[in-house]
MIDOSE-1310 file (N, C-alpha, C; in nm, 2 decimals, decimal comma, always signed):
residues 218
xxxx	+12,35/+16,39/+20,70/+12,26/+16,46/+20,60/+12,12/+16,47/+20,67; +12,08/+16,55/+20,75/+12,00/+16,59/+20,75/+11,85/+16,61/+20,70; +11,74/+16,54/+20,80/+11,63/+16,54/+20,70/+11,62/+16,43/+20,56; +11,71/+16,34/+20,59/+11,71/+16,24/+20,49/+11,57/+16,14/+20,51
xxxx	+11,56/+16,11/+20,40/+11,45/+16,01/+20,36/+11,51/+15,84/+20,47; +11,40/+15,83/+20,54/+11,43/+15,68/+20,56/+11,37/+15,55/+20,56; +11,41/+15,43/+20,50/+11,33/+15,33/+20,51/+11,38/+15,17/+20,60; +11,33/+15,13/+20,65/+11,33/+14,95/+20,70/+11,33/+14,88/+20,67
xxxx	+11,42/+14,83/+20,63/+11,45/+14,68/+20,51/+11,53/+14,58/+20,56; +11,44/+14,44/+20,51/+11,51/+14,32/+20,61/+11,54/+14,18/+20,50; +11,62/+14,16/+20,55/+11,69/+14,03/+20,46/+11,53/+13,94/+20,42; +11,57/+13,91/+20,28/+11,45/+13,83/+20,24/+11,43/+13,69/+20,25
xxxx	+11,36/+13,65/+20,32/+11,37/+13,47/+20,36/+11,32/+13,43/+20,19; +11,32/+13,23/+20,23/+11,30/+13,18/+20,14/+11,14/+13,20/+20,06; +11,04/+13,25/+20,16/+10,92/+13,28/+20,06/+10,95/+13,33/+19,91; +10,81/+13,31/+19,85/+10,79/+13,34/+19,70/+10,75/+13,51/+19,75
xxxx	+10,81/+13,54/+19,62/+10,76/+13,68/+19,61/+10,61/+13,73/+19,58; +10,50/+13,65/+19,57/+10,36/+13,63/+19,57/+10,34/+13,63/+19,71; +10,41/+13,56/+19,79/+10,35/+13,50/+19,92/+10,37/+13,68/+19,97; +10,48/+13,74/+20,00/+10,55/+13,86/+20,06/+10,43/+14,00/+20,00
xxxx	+10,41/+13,98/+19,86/+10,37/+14,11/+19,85/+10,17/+14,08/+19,89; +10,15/+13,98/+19,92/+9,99/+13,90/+19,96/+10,02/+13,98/+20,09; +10,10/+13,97/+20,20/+10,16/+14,01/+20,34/+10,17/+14,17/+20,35; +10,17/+14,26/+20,21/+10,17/+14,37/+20,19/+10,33/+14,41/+20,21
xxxx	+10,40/+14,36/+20,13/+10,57/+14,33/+20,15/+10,59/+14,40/+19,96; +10,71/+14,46/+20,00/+10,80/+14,50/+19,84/+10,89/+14,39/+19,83; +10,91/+14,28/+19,75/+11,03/+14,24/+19,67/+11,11/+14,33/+19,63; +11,24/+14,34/+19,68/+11,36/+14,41/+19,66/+11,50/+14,39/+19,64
xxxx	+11,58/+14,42/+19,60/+11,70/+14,40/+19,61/+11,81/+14,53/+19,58; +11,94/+14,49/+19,73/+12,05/+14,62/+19,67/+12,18/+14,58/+19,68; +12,25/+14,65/+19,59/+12,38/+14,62/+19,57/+12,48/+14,79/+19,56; +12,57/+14,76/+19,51/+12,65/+14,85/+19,48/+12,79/+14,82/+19,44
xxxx	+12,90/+14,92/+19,41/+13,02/+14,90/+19,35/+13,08/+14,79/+19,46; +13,09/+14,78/+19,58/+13,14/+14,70/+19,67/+13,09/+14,63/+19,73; +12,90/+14,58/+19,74/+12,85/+14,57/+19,77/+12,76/+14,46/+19,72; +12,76/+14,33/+19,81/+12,69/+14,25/+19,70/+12,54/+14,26/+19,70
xxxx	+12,49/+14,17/+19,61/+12,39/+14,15/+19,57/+12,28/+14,07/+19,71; +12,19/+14,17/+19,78/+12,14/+14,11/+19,91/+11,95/+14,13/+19,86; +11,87/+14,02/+19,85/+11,77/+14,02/+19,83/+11,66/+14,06/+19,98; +11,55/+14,17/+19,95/+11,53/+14,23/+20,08/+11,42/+14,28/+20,06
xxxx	+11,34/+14,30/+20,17/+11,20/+14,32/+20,15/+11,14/+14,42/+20,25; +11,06/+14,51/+20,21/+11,01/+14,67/+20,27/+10,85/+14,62/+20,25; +10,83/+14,71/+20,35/+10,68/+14,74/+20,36/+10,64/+14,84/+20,23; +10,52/+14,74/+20,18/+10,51/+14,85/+20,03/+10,44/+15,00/+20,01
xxxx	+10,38/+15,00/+20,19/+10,34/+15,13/+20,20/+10,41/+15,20/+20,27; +10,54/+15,17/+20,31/+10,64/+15,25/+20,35/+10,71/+15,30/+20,25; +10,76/+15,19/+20,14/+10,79/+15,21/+20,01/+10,70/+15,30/+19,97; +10,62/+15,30/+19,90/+10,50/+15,38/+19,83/+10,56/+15,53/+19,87
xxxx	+10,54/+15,57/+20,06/+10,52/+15,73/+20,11/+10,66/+15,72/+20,05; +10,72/+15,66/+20,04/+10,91/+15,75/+20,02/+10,95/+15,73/+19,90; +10,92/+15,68/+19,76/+10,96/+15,68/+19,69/+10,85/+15,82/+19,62; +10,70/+15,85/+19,65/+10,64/+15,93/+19,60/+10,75/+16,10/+19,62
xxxx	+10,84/+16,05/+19,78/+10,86/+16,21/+19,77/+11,01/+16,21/+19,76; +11,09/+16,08/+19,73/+11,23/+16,08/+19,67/+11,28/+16,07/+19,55; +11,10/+15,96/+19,44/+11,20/+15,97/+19,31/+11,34/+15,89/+19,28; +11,42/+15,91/+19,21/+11,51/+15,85/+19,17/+11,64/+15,89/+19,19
xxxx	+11,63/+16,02/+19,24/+11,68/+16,14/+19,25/+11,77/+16,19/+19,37; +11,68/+16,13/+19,49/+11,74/+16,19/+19,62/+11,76/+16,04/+19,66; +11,89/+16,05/+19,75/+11,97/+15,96/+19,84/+11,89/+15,95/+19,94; +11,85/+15,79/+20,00/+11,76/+15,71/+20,13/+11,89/+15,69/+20,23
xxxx	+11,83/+15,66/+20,34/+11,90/+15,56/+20,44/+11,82/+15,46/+20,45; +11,89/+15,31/+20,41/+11,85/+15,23/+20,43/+11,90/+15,07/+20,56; +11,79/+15,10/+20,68/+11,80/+15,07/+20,82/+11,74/+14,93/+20,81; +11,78/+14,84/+20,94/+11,77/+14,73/+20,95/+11,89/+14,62/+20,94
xxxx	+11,95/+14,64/+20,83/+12,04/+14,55/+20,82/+12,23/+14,58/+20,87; +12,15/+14,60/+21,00/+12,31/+14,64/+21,05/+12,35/+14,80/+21,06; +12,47/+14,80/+20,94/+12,50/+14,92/+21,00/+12,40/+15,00/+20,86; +12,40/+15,10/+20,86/+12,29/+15,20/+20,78/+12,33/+15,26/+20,68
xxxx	+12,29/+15,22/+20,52/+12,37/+15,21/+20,42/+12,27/+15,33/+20,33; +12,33/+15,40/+20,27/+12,29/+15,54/+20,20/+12,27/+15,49/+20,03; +12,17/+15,49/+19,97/+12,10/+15,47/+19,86/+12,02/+15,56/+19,79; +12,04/+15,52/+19,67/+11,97/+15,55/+19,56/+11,82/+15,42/+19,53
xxxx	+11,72/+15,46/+19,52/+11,60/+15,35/+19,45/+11,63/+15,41/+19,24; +11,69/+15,30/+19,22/+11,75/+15,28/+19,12/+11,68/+15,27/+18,97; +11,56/+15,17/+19,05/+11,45/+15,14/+18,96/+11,36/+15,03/+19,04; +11,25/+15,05/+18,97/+11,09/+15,05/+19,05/+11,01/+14,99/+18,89
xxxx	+10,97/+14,84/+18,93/+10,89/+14,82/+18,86/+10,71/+14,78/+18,90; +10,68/+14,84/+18,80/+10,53/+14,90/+18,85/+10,39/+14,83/+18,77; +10,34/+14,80/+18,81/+10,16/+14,68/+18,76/+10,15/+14,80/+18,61; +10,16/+14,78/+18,50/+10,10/+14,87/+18,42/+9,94/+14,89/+18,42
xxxx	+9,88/+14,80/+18,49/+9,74/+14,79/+18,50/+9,68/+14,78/+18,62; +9,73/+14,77/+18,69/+9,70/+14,85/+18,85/+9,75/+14,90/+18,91; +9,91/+14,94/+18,87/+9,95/+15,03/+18,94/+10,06/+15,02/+19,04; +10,05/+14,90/+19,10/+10,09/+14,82/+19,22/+10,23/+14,83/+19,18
xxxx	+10,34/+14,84/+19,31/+10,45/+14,82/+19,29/+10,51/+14,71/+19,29; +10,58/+14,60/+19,26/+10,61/+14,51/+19,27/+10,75/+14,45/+19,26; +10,86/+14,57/+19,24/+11,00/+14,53/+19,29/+11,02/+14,68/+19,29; +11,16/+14,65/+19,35/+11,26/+14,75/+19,38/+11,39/+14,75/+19,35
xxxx	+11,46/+14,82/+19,28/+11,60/+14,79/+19,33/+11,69/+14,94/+19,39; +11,77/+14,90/+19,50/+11,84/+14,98/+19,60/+11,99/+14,99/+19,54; +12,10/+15,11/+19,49/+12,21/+15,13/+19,46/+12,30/+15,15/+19,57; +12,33/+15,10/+19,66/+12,42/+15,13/+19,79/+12,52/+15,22/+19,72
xxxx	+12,53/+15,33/+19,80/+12,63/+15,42/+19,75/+12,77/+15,44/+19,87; +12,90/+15,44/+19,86/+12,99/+15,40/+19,93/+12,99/+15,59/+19,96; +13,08/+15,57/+20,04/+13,14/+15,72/+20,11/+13,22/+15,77/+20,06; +13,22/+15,89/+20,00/+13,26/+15,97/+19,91/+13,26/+15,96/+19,76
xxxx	+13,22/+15,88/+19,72/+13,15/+15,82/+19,56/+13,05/+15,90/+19,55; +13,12/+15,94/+19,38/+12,96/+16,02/+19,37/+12,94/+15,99/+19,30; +12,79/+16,03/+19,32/+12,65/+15,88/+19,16/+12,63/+16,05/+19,00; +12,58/+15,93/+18,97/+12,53/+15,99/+18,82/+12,38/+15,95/+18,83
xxxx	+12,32/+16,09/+18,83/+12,21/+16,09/+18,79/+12,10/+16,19/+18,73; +12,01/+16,18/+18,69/+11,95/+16,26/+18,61/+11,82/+16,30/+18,69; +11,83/+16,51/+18,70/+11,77/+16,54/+18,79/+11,64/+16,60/+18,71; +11,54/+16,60/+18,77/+11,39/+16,67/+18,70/+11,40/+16,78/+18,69
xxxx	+11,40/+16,88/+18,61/+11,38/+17,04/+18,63/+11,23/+17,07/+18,64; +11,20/+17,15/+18,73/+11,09/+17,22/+18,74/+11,07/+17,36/+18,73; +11,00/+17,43/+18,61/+10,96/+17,53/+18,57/+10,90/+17,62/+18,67; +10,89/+17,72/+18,76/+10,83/+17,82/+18,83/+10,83/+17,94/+18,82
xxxx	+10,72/+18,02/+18,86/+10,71/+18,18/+18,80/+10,62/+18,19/+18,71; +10,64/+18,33/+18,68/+10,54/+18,33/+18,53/+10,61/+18,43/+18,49; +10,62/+18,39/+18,35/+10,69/+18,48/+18,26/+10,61/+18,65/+18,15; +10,69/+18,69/+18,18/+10,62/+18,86/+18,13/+10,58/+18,88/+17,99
xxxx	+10,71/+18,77/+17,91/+10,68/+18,79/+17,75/+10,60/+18,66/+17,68; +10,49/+18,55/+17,79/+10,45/+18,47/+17,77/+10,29/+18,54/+17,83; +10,30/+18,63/+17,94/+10,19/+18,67/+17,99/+10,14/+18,77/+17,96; +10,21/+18,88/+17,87/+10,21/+19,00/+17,80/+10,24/+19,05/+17,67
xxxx	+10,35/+18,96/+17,61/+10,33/+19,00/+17,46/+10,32/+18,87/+17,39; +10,28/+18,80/+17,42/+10,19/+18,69/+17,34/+10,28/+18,52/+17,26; +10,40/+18,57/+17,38/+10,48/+18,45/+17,35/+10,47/+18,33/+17,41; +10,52/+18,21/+17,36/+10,48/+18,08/+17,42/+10,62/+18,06/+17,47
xxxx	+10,62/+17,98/+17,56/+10,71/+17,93/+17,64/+10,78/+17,77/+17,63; +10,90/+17,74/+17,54/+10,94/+17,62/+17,48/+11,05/+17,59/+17,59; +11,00/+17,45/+17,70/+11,08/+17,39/+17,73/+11,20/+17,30/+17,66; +11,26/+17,31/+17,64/+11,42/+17,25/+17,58/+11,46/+17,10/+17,65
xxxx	+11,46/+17,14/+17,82/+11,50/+17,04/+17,89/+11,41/+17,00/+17,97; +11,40/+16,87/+18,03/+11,31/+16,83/+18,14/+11,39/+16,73/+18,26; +11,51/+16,77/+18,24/+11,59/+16,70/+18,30/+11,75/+16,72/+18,30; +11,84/+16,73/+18,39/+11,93/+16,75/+18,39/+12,02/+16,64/+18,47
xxxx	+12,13/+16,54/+18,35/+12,20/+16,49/+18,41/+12,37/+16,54/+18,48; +12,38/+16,48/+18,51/+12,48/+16,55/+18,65/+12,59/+16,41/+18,73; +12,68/+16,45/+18,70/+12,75/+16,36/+18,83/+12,77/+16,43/+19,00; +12,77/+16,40/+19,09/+12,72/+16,47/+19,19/+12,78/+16,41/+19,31
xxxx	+12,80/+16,46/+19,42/+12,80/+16,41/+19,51/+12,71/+16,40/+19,64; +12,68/+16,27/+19,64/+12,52/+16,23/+19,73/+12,51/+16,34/+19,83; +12,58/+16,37/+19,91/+12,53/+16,43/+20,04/+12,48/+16,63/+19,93; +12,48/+16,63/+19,85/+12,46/+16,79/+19,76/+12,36/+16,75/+19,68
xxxx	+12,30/+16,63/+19,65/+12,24/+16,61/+19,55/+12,13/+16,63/+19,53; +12,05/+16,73/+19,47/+11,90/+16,80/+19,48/+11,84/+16,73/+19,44; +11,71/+16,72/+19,49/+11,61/+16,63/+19,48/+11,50/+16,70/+19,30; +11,53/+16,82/+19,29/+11,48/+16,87/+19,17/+11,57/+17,01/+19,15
xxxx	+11,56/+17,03/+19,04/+11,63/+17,18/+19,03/+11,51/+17,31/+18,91; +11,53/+17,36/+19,01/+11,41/+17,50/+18,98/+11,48/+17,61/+18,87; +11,35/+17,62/+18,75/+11,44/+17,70/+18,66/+11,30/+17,84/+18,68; +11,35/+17,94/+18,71/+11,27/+18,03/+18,72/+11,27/+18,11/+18,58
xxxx	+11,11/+18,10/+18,55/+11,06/+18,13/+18,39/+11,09/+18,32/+18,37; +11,08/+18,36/+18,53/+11,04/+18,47/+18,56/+11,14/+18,61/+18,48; +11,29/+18,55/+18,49/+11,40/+18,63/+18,39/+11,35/+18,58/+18,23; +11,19/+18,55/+18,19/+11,22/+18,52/+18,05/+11,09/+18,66/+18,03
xxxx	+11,13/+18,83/+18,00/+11,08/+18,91/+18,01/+11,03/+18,97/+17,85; +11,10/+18,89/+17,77/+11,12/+18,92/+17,65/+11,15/+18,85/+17,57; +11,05/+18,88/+17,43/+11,04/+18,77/+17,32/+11,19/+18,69/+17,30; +11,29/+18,78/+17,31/+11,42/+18,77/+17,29/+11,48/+18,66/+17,41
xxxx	+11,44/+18,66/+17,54/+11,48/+18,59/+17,65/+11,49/+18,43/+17,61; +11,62/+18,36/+17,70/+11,66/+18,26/+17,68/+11,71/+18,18/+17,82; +11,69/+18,09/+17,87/+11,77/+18,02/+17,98/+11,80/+17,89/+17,96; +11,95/+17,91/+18,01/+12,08/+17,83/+17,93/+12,14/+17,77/+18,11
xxxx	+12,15/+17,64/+18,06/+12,23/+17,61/+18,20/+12,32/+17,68/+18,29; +12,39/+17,73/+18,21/+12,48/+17,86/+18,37/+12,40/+17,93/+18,45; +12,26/+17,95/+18,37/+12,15/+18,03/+18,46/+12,11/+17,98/+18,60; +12,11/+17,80/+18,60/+12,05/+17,75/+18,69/+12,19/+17,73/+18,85
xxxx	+12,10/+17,68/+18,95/+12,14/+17,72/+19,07/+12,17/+17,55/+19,09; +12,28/+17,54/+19,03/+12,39/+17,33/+19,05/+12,43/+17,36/+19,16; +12,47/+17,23/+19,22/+12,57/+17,16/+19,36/+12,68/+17,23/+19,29; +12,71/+17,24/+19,41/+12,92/+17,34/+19,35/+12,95/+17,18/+19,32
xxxx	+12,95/+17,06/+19,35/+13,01/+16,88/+19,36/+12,98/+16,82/+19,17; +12,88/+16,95/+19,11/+12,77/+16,93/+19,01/+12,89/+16,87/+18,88; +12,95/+16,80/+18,82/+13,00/+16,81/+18,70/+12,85/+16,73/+18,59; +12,89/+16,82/+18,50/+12,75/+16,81/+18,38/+12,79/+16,76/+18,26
xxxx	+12,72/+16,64/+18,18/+12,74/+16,62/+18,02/+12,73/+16,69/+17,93; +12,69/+16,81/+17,93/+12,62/+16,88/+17,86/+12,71/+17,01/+17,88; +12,75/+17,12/+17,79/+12,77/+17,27/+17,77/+12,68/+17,34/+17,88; +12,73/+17,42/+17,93/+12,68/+17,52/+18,01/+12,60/+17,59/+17,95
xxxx	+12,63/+17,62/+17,83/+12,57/+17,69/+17,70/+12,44/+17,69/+17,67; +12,41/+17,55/+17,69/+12,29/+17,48/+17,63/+12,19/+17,54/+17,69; +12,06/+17,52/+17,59/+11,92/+17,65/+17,62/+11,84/+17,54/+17,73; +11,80/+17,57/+17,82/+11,64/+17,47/+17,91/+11,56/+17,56/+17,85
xxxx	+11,54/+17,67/+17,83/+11,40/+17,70/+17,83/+11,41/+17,83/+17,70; +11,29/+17,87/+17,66/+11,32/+18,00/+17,59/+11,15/+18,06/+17,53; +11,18/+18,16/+17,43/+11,06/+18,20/+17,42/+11,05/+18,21/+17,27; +10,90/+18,13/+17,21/+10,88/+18,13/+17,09/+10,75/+18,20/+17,04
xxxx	+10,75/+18,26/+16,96/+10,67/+18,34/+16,90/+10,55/+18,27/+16,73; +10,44/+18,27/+16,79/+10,34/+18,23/+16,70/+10,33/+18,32/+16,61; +10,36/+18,22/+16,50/+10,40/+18,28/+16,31/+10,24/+18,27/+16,26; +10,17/+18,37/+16,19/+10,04/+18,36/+16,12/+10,06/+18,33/+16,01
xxxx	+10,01/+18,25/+15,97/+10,03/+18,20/+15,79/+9,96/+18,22/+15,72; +10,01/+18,30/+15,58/+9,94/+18,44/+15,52/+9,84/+18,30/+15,44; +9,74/+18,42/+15,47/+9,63/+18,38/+15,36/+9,60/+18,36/+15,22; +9,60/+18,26/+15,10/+9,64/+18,23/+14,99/+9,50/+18,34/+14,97
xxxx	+9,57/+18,43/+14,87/+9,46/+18,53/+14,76/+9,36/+18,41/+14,66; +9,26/+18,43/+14,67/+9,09/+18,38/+14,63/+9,17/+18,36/+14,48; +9,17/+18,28/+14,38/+9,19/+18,29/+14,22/+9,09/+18,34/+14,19; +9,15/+18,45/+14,08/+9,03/+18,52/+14,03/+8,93/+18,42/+13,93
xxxx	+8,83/+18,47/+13,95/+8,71/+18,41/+13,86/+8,71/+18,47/+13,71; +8,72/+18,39/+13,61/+8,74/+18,32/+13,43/+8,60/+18,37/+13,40; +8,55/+18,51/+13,39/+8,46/+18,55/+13,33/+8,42/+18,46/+13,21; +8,54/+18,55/+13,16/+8,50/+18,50/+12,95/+8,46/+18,33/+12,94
xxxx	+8,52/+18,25/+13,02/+8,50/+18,11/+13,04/+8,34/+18,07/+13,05; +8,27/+18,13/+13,17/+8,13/+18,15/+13,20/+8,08/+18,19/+13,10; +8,13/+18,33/+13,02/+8,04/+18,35/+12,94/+8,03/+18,22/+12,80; +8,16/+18,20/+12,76/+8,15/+18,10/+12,65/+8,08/+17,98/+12,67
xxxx	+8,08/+17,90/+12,81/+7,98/+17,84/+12,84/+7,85/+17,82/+12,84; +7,79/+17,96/+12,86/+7,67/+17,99/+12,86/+7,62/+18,05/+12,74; +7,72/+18,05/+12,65/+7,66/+18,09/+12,47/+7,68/+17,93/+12,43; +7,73/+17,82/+12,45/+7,72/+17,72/+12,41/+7,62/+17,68/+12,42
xxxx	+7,59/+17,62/+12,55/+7,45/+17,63/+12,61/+7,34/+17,66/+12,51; +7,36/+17,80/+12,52/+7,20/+17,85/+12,43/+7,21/+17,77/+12,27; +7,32/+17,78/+12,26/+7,30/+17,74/+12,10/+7,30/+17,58/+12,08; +7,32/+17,55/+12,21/+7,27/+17,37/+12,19/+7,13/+17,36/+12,21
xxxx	+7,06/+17,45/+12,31/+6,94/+17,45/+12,32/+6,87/+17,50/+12,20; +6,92/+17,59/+12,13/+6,84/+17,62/+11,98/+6,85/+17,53/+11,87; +6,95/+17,46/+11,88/+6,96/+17,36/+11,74/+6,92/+17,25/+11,79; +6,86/+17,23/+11,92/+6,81/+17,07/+11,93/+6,69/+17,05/+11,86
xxxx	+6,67/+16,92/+11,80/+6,53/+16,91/+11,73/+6,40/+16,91/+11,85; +6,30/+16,95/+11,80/+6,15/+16,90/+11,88/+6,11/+16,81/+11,90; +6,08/+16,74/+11,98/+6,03/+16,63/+12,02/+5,88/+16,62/+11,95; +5,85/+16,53/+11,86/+5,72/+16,52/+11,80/+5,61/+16,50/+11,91
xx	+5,50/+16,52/+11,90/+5,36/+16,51/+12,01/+5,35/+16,38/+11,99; +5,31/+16,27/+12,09/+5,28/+16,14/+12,09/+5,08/+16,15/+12,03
């Protein structure tokens, strides 16, 4: 596979995982269906450049430990307050096994009935899961907005460009994207104003003001 992502990963001695990531070291570990459980440790700015541009999504080679084992980074737990990575885990994927996973869609283009007749543009999906086979497995899949020309336009999974390896949970049917149109909401009519009410008011008025007694002069 070609152009594959790679990283250098080495068996993890008995240090604490404080001591390793002080050293500027990832705490890690990978396994798989056949594969046991091997605890292992990457440089966390080697980590860092390849997970920023593989995600969850694209298949690694992972070098050092012999022969050179083809992975998924599975899951990545992250400092909520600084950010900092601080484990890893690696899915060893066997040969000819194919993974399940869920790919990012990304929106590109610009659409005609969003940019011209005043319609908004309602993402549906932000992700598409897929069983797959690793060596086909897109690292994102592009839904181009550009066929959405008209208020009426819609794009439905058959539209998009899958691994022929692609089997999907979901209907082919199903909308990613579409085009919605902003409803104005009619304006409630003023209640008319109760003349005769004002006026009765204002004859009360006077005739309370006429029948009140005088205040005598001190």
């Amino acid at each position: 596979m070609p152009g594959m992502l790679s990283l250098t990963v080495k068996a993890r001695s008995q240090r604490k995982v404080n001591a390793i990531r002080k050293d500027g070291g990832l705490p890690a570990v990978l396994y798989g269906r056949h594969e046991a459980n091997t605890a292992i440790e990457i440089t966390a700015r080697d980590f860092e450049k390849v997970f920023k541009s593989a995600g969850e999504s694209t298949v690694i080679e992972l070098t050092g430990l012999g022969a050179t084992k083809q992975a998924l980074i599975h899951e990545v737990d992250i400092d909520p307050v600084t950010g900092i990575y601080r484990h890893a885990d690696f899915y060893v994927i066997e040969k000819g096994q194919k993974v399940t996973v869920s790919v990012p869609l990304v929106f590109n283009g610009v659409s005609l009935a969003v940019k011209d007749q005043g319609g908004i543009l309602v993402k549906v999906m932000h992700e598409l899961e897929m069983e797959v086979d690793p060596t086909e497995l897109p690292h994102e899949i592009e839904v181009d907005i550009s066929t959405l020309t008209t208020l009426e336009s819609q794009i439905a999974i058959k539209d998009l460009k899958l691994p022929k390896s692609a089997v999907l949970t979901l209907d082919v049917e199903e909308l990613v994207a579409m085009i919605s149109v902003a409803k104005d909401e009619p304006e409630e009519p003023a209640a008319p104003i109760d003349l005769s009410a004002i006026e009765t008011s204002v004859e009360r008025g006077k005739k309370e003001e006429e029948g009140a007694p005088e205040e005598s002069a001190e």
